[in-house]
C-alpha positions as CSV (number, residue, x, y, z in Angstrom):
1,X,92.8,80.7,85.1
2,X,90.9,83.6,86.3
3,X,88.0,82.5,84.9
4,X,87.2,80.1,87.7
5,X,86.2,83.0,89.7
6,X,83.5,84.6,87.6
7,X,81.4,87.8,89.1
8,X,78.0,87.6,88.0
9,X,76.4,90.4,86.7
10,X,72.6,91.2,87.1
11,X,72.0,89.9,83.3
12,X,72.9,86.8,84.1
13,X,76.1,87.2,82.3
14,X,79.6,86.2,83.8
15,X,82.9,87.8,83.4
16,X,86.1,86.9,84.9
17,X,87.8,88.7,88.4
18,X,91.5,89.3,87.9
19,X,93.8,89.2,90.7
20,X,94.0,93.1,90.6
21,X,90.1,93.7,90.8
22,X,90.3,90.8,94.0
23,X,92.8,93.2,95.6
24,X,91.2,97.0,95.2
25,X,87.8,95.3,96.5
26,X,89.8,93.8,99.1
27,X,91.5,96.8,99.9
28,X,88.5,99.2,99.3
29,X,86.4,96.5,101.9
30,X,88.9,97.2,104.2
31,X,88.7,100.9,103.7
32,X,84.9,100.7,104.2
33,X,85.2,98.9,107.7
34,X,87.7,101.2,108.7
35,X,85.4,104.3,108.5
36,X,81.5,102.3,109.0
37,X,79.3,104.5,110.5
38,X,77.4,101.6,112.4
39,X,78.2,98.6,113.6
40,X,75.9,96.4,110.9
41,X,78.1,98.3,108.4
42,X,81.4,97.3,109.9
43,X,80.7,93.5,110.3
44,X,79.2,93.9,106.9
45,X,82.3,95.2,105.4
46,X,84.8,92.8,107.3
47,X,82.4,89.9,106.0
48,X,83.7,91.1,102.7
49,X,87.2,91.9,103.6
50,X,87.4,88.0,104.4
51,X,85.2,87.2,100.7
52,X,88.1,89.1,98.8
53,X,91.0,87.3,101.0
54,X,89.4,84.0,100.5
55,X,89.1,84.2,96.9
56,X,92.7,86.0,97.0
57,X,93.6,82.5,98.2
58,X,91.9,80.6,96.0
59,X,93.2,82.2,92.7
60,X,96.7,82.2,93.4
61,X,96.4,78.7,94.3
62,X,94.0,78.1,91.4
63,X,97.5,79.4,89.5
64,X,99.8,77.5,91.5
65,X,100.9,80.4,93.3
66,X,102.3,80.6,97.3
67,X,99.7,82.3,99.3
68,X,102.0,83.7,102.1
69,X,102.5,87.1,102.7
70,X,98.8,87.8,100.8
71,X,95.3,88.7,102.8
72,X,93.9,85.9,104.5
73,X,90.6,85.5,105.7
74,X,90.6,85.6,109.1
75,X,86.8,85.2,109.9
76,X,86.7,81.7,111.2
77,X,89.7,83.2,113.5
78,X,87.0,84.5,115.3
């Protein structure tokens, strides 16, 4: 069911985003806002930290999957 979450490449050319390639961006995101050098970096990298945790979301419940306990995107939190 991955599939419904397709990264598109600069061809034009879809492939599917598993759940472990949603999590190391997520994680590497989060990584990235941790050490951002300027303040335009780190709201650009927590923007993507809450992408990743949305789409999380999305494909475990996509799979019929609980989403608790798993990153949520906590942008509209603020």
């Amino acid at each position: 069911m991955s599939e419904l979450f397709p990264v598109r490449l600069a061809t034009g050319r879809a492939f599917p985003m598993n759940l472990n390639q949603l999590l190391h961006n997520h994680q590497l995101a989060q990584l990235n806002a941790q050490h951002a050098q300027s303040c335009n970096d780190r709201e650009t990298y927590f923007d993507l930290v809450g992408h990743y945790a949305k789409r999380i979301t999305e494909w475990r419940r996509a799979n019929a999957l609980s989403v608790a306990g798993w990153p949520q995107d906590e942008r509209s939190a603020l």
